[in-house]
C-alpha positions as CSV (number, residue, x, y, z in Angstrom):
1,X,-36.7,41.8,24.2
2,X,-33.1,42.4,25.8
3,X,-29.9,41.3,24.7
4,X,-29.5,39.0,27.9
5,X,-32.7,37.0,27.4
6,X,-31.3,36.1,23.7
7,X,-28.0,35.5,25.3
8,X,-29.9,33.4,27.9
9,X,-31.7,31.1,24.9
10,X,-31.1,27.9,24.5
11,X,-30.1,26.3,21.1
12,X,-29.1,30.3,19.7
13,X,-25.4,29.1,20.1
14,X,-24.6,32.6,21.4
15,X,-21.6,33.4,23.2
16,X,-20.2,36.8,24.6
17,X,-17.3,38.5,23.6
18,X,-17.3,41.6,25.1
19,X,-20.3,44.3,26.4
20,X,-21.2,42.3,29.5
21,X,-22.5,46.1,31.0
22,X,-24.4,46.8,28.0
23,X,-26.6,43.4,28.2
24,X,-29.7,45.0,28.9
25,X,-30.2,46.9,25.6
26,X,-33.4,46.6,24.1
27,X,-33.8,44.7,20.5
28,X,-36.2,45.7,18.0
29,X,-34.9,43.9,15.3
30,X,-32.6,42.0,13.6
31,X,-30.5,42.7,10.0
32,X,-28.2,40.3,8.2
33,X,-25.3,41.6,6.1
34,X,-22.1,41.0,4.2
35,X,-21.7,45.0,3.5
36,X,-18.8,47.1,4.7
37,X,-21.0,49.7,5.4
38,X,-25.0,48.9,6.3
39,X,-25.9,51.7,8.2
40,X,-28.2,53.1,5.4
41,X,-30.3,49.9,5.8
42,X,-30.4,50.5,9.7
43,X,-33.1,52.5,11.6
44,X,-31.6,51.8,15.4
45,X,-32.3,48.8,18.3
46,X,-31.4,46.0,15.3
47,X,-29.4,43.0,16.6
48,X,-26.8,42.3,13.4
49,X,-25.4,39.1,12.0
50,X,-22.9,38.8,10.1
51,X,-20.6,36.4,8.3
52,X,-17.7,38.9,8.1
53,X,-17.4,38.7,4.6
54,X,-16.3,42.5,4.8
55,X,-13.5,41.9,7.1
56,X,-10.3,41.9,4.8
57,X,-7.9,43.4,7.7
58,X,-7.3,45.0,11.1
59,X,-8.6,48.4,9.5
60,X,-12.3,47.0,8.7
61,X,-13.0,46.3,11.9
62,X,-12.7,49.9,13.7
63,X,-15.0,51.1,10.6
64,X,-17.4,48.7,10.7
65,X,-18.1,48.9,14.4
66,X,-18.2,52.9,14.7
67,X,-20.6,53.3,11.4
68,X,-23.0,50.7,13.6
69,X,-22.8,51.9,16.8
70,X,-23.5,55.4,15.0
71,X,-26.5,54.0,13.9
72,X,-27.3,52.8,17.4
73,X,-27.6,48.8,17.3
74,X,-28.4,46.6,19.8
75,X,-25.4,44.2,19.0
76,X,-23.4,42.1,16.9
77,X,-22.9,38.7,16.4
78,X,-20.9,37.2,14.7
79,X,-20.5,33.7,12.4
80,X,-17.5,31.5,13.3
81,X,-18.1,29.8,10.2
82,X,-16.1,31.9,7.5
83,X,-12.9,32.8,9.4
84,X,-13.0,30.2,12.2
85,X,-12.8,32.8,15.2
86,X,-13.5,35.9,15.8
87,X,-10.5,38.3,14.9
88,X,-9.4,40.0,17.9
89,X,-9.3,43.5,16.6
90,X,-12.7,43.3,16.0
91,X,-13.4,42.7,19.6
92,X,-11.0,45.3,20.7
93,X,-13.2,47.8,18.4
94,X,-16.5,46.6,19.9
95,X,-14.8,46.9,23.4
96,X,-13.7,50.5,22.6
97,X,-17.1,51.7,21.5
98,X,-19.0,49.6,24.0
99,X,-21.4,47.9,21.1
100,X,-22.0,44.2,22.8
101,X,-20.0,40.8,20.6
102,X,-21.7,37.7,20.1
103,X,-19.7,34.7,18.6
104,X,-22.3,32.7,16.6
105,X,-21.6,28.7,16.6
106,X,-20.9,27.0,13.3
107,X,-24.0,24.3,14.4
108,X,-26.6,27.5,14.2
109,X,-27.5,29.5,11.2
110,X,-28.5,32.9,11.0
111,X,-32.1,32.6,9.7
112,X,-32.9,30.6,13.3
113,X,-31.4,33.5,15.3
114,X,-34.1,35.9,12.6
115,X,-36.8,33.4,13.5
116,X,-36.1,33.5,17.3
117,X,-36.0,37.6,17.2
118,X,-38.3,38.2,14.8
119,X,-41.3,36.0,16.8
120,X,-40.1,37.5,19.5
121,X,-40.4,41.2,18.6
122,X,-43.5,40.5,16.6
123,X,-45.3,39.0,19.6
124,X,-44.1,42.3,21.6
125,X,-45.6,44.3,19.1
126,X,-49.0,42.5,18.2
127,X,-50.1,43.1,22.0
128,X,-53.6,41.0,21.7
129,X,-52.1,39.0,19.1
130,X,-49.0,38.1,21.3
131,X,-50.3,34.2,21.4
132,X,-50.5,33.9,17.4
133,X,-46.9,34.9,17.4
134,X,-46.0,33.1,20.2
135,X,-46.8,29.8,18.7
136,X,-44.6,30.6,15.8
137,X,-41.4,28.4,17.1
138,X,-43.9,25.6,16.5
139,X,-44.5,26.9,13.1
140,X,-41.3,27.3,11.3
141,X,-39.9,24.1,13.0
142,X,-38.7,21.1,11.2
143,X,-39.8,18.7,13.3
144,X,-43.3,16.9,13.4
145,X,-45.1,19.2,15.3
146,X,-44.2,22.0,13.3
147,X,-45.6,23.4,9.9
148,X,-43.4,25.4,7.8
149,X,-45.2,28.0,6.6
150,X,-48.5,25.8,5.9
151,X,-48.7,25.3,9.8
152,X,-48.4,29.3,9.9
153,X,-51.2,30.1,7.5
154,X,-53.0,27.1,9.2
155,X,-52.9,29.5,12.3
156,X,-53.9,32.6,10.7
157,X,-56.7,30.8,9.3
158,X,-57.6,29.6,12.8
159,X,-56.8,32.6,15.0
160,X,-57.1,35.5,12.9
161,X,-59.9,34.3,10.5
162,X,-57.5,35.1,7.6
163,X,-57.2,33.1,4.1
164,X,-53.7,33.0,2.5
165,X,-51.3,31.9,1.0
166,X,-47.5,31.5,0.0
167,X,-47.0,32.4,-3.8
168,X,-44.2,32.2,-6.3
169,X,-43.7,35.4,-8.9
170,X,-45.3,32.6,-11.6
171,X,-48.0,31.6,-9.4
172,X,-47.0,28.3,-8.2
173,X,-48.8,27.8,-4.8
174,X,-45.4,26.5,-2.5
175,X,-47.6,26.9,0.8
176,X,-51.7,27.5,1.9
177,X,-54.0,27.4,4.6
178,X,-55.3,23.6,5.3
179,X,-58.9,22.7,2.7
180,X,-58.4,26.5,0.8
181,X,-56.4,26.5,-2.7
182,X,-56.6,29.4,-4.4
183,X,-59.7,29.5,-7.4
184,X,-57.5,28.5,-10.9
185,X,-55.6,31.1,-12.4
186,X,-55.8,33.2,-9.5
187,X,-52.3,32.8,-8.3
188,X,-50.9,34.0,-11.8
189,X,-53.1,37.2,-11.8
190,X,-51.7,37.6,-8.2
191,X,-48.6,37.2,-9.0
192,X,-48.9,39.6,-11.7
193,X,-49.8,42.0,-9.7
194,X,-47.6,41.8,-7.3
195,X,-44.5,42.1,-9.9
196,X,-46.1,45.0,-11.3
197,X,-46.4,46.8,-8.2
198,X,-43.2,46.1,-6.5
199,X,-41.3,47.6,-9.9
200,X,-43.1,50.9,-9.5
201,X,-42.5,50.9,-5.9
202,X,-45.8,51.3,-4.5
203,X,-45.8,50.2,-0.7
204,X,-46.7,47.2,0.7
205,X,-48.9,45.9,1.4
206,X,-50.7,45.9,-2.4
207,X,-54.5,45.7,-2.3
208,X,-56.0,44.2,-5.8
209,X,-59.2,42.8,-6.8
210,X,-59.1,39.5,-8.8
211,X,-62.6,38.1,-9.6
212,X,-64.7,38.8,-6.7
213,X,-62.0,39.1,-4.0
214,X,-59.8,41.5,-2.7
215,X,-56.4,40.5,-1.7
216,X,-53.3,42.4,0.2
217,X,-50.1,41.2,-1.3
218,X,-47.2,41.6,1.2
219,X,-43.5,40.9,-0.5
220,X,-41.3,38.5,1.2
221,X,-37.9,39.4,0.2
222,X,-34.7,37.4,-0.1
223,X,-32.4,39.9,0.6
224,X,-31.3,42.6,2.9
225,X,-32.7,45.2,1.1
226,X,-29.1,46.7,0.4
227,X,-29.7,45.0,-3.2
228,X,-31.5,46.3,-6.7
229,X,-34.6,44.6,-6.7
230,X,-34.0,43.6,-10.2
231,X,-31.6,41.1,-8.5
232,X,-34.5,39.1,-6.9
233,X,-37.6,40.1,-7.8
234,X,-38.5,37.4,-10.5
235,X,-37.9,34.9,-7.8
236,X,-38.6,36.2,-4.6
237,X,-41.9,34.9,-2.9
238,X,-44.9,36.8,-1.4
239,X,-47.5,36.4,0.8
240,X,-51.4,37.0,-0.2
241,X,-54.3,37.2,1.9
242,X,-57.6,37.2,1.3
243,X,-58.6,40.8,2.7
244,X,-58.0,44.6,2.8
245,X,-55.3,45.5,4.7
246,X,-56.3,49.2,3.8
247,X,-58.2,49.0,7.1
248,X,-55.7,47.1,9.6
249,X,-54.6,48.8,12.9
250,X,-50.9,48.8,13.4
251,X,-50.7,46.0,15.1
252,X,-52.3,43.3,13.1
253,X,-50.0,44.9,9.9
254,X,-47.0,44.5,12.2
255,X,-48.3,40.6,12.6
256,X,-48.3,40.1,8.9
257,X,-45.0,41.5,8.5
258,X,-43.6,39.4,11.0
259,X,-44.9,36.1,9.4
260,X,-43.1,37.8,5.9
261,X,-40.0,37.8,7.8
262,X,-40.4,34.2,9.3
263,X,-41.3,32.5,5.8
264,X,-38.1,34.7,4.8
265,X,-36.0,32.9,6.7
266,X,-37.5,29.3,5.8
267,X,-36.8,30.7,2.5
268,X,-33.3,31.0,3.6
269,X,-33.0,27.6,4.7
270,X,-34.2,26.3,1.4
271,X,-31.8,27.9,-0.4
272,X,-29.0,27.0,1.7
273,X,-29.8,23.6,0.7
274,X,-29.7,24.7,-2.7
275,X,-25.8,25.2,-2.0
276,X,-24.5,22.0,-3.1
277,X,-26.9,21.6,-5.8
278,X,-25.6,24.7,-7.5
279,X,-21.8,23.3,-6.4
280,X,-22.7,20.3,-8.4
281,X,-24.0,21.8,-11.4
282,X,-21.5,23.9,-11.8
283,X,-19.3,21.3,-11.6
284,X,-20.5,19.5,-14.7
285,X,-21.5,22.1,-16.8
286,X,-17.8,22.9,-16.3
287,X,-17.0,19.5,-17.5
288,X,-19.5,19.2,-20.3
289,X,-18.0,23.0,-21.7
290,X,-15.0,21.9,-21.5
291,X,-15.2,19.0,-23.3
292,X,-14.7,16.4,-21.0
293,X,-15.0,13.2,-22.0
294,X,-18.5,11.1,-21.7
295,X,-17.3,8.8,-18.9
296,X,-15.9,11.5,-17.1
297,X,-19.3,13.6,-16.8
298,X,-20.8,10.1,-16.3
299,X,-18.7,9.0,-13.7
300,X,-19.1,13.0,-12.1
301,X,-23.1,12.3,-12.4
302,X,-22.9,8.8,-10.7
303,X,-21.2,10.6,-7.8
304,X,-23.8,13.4,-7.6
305,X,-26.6,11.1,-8.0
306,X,-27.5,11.2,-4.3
307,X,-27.9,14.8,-4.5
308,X,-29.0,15.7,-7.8
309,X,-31.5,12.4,-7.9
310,X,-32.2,11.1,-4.4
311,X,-34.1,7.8,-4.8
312,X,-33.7,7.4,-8.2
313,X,-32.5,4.0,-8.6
314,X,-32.1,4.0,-12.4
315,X,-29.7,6.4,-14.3
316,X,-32.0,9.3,-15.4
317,X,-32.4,10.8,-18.6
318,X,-31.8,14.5,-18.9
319,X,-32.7,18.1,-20.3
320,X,-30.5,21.2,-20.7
321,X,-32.3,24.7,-20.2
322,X,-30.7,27.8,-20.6
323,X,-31.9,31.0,-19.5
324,X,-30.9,35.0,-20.1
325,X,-32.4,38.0,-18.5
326,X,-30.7,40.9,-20.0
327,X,-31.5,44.2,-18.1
328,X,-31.2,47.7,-20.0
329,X,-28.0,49.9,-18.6
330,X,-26.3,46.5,-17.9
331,X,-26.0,47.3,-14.1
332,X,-27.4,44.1,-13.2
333,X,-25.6,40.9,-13.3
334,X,-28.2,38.9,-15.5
335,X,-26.5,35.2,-14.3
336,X,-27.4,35.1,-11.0
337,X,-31.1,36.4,-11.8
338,X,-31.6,33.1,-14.3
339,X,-30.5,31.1,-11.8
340,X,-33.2,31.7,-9.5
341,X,-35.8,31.9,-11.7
342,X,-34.7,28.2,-13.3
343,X,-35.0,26.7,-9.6
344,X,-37.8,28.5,-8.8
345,X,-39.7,28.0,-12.2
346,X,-38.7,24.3,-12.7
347,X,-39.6,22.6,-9.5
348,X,-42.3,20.9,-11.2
349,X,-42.6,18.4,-12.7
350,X,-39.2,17.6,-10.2
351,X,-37.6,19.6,-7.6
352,X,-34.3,18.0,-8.5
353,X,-33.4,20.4,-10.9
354,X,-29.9,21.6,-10.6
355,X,-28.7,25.0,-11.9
356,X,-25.7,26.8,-12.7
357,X,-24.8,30.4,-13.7
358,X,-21.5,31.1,-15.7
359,X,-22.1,35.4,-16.6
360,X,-25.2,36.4,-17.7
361,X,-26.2,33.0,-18.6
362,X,-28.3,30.1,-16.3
363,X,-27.8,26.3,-17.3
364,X,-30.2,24.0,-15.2
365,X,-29.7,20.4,-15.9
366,X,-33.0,18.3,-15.6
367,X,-33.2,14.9,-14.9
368,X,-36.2,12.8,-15.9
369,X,-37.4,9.2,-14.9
370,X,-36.5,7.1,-18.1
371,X,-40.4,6.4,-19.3
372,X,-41.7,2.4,-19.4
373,X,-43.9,3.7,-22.4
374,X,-43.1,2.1,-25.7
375,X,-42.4,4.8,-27.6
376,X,-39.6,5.4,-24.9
377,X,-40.7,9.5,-24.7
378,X,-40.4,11.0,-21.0
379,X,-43.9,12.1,-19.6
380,X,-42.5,14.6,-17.5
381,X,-40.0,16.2,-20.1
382,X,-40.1,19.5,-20.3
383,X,-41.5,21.6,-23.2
384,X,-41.2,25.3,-24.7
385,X,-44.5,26.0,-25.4
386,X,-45.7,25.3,-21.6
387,X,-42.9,27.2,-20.0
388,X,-43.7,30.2,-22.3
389,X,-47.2,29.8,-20.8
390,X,-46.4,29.5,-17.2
391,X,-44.2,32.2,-17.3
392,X,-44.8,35.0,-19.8
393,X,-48.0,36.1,-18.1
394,X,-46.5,37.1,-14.8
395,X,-43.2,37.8,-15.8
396,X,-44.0,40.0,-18.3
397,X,-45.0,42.5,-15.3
398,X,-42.1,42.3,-13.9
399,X,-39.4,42.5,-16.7
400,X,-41.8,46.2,-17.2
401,X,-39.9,47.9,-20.3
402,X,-36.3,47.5,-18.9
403,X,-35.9,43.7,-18.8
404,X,-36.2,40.6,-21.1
405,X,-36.1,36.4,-20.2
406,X,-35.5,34.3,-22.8
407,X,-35.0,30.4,-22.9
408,X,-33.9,27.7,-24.7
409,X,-34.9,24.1,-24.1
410,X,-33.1,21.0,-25.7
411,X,-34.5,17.6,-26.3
412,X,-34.1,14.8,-24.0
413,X,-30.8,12.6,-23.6
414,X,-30.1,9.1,-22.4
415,X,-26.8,9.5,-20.9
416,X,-24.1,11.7,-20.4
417,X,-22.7,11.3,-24.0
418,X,-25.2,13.4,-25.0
419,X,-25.3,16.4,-22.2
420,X,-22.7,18.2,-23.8
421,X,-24.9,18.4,-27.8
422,X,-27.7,19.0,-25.4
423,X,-25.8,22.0,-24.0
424,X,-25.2,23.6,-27.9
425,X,-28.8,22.6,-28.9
426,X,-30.4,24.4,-25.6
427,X,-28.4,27.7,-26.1
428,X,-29.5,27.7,-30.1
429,X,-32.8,27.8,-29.1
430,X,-32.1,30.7,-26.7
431,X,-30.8,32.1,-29.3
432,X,-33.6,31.3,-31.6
433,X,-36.0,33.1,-28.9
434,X,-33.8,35.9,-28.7
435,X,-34.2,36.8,-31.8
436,X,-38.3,37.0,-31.5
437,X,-39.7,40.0,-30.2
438,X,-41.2,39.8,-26.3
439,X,-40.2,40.3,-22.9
440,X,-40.3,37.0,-22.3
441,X,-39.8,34.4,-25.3
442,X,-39.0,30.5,-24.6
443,X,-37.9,28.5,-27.9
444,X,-37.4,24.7,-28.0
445,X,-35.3,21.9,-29.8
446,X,-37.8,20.8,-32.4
447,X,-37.7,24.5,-33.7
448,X,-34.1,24.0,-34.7
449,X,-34.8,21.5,-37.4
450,X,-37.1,23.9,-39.3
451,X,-36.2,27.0,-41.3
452,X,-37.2,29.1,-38.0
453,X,-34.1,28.2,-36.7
454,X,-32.4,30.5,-39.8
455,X,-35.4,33.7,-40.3
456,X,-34.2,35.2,-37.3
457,X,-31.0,35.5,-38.2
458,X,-31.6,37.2,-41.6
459,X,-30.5,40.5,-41.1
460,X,-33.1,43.0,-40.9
461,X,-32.3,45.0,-44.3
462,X,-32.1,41.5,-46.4
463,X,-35.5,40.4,-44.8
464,X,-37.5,44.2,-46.1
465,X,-35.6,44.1,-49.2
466,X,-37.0,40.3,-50.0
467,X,-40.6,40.6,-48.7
468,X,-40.8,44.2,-50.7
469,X,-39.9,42.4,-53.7
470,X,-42.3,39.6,-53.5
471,X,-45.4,40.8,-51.7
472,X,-45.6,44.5,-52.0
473,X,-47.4,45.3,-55.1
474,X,-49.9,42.1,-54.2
475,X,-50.8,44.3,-51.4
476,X,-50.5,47.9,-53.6
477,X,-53.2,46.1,-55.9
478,X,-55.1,44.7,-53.0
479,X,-55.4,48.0,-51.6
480,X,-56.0,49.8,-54.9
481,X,-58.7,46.7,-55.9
482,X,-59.7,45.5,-52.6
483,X,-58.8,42.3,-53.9
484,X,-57.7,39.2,-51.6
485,X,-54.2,38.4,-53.1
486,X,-52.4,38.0,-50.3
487,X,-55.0,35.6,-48.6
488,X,-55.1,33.6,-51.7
489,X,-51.6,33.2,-51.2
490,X,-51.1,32.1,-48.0
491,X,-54.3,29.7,-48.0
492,X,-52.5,28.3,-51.6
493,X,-49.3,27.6,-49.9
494,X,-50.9,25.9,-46.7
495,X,-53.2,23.3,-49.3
496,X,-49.7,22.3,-50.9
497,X,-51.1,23.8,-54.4
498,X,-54.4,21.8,-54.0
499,X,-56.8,24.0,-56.2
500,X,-59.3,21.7,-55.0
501,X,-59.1,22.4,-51.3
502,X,-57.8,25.5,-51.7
503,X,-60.8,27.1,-53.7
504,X,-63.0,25.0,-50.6
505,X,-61.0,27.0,-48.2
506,X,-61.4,30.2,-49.6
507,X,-65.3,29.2,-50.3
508,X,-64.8,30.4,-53.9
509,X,-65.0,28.8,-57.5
510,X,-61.8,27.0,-58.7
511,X,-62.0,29.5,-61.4
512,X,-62.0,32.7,-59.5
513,X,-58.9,30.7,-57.4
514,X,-57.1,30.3,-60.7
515,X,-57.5,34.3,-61.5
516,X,-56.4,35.1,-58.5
517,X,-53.1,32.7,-58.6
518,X,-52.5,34.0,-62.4
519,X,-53.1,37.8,-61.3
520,X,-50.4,37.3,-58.6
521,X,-48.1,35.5,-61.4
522,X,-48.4,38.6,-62.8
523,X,-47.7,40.9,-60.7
524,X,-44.6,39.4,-59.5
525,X,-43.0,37.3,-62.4
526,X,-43.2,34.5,-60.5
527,X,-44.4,30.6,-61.0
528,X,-46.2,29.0,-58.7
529,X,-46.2,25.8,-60.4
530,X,-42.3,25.7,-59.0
531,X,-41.0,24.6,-55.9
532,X,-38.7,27.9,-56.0
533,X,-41.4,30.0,-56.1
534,X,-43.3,29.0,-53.6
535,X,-40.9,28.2,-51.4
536,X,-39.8,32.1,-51.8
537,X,-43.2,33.3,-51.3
538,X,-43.8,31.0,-48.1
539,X,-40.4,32.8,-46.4
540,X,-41.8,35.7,-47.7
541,X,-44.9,35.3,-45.7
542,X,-43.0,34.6,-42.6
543,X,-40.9,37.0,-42.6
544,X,-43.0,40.0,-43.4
């Protein structure tokens, strides 16, 4: 494809600037960045787009253009959106080193100038498979007759005999081929695998057997690839296909890539709209940390309510999350990261889930449907112990030994009055998990009414010093005796002091029960006919 045929395309919104001789340059690609230098990232013939986020002055222009024509582009086009026009020594440095200026239109966004090029230089490449790629506008359209990536998938199905499927790094199904879901608990061994194998770098596309099946995992990646993959790889999505690519030709490989690159830029799309959201959120988190008062946040909410709640028609009720991940060396912003994950983890049971990042921290604010039932609980309110399941499996892969997620979720409120306790409560239990060990730990509200809200926070030379005390020589004399003291124990302590059930528990006489409780009397000075007592030997349990 030539420069003059995309200059020639309707709806692109592309208009030249300068390089009218140069026109019939051949693209082979297309790169988006906001880098001051991306001519690492560039291997020759790429269209670029760009937002001009790196132009602070006359000086970056001059740079900019002779670091990309050294690296042999196609072009450059460039977004009115950021600066409002084009700065004129940036066309006087394309002009100098003959590298062809496009002026993009506010009205078009990059990713549909990616989509265009991309199908484009796809179908060039797939030869045979030209008419798969060809019907790709279709596809990725918005319109009825398109698809998304479903009506993609639907085609490779259809053309190409290929199974697959549109995965999140938890699992979560967002797109499939038409009558095909995935076997249960496939996606999350999928996913999985493909976390594992992007952080040791292997190449794509990753081959795996799950169950009887072999599937080729192909990333799809949100980014540039100028970034640390730390920065998106617990939310980026990737494609799997039920096959082994080991054996493709080129062309069929080059396909598959280009259908990576087109869901990439629906990807885009989606989290453009994610934009004001995020605006929102951070709006009244800012509010609720500041203490603001209730009607304030309220009235902020009411005004959001279109966006946050579409369709609503009730004031909602709502949940705080907070998230952490905390990378070892520190290099990677942590914030950011959360705030992905959150939105891409917490789209069920709503997609209305709004999230803000203030450091390393991610607050997503939840809202439920108030519940009809009587006991007035929320059926689709979030809880600890489910997250923790969806997302430790998976995750777990990807955090490797370098990383670590933990979450804290707060119990439902009725109204803004309550957002900002729901806020404190939701960063406790963060805490709370924090303190557990685990790449990936998710503690809830009800845990802070307990005394597991304080045994984390004992400080590890009190805790040895306490459970030495109390429960060493009951396991000295159970190793010396092979005795069951410290069964006893804990089975006594979980029947409340019933000898009764207790000694039915254990499946021994009450008698030997009662030798067993006096032995450990002895051993340890203690009575455990008093509350003190036991209540020591229970945290000594629990800590130990």
């Amino acid at each position: 494809m030539r420069l003059r045929t995309l200059l020639d395309t309707d709806g692109l919104g592309l208009r030249l600037l300068g390089g009218e001789d140069e026109l019939d340059r051949t693209v082979r690609g297309v790169m988006t960045t906001a880098l001051r230098d991306p001519s690492r990232y560039l291997s020759g013939g790429e269209l670029v787009l760009t937002e001009l986020a790196w132009w602070h002055g006359p000086q970056d222009s001059e740079t900019f253009v002779r670091l990309l024509t050294g690296a042999g582009v196609a072009g450059l086009a460039a977004g009115e959106a950021a600066l409002g026009n084009i700065p004129e020594d940036l066309v006087l440095a394309c002009a100098r080193h003959r590298l062809p200026l496009f002026a993009v239109s506010v009205d078009v966004a990059f990713a549909s100038i990616t989509e265009h090029v991309v199908r484009q230089v796809s179908g060039e490449r797939a030869g045979d498979l030209a008419a798969v790629v060809d019907r790709q506008r279709r596809l990725m359209s918005s319109g009825p007759a398109g698809g998304g990536p479903d009506g993609v998938l639907d085609l490779l199905g259809s053309d190409l005999d290929l199974r697959a499927w549109v995965l999140s790094t938890t699992g979560r199904e967002i797109a499939g081929a038409s009558g095909h879901p995935l076997p249960a608990g496939t996606g999350t061994e999928l996913a999985g695998e493909h976390l594992a194998a992007s952080r040791t770098a292997r190449p794509a596309p990753h081959r795996t057997l799950t169950g009887d099946r072999t599937y080729s995992l192909f990333p799809i990646r949100s980014g540039d690839g100028s970034e640390d993959i730390r920065t998106s790889l617990l939310s980026d999505w990737f494609l799997a296909v039920e096959a082994d690519a080991g054996d493709w030709p080129g062309e069929r490989l080059d396909l598959l890539q280009g259908v990576t690159q087109l869901i990439a830029a629906e990807r885009g799309r989606r989290d453009a709209a994610l934009t004001v959201r995020r605006a929102l959120a951070q709006e009244v988190l800012e509010l609720v940390q500041a203490g603001a008062p209730p009607a304030e946040v309220a009235a902020r909410l009411r005004a959001a309510a279109p966006v946050l709640v579409p369709g609503l028609g009730t004031a909602p009720h709502w949940q705080v999350v907070v998230a952490r991940v905390d990378w070892a060396g520190g290099d990677v912003p942590g914030g950011p990261v959360a705030q992905a994950l959150l939105e891409e983890s917490l789209v069920d049971p709503t997609d209305r889930v709004a999230v803000a990042h203030s450091g390393d921290e991610a607050v997503a604010l939840v809202p439920l449907s108030p519940a009809p039932s009587l006991d007035h609980s929320d059926s689709s309110e979030l809880h600890a112990d489910s997250l923790l399941a969806t997302l430790r499996a998976p995750l777990t892969r990807g955090l490797a030994d370098d990383g670590r997620l933990t979450i804290g979720v707060s119990a439902t409120v009725h109204s803004a009055d309550g957002l900002r306790g729901a806020l404190e409560e939701a960063r406790h239990a963060r805490r709370v998990a924090a303190a557990r060990s685990g790449l990936v730990c998710v503690s809830g509200h009800e845990e802070l009414a307990s005394h597991v809200l304080l045994l984390p926070f004992v400080p590890d030379d009190v805790r040895r010093a306490f459970t030495a005390r109390l429960l060493d020589p009951l396991r000295a004399y159970d190793r010396r005796h092979r005795a069951e003291l410290i069964p006893t124990l804990e089975a006594f302590l979980e029947c409340d002091g019933s000898w009764t059930r207790c000694a039915t528990r254990l499946h021994v006489h009450v008698n030997t029960l009662r030798y067993r409780v006096g032995r450990i009397e002895q051993l340890t000075g203690r009575d455990l006919s008093r509350l003190e007592d036991k209540l020591d030997f229970f945290l000594a349990l629990r800590m130990s």
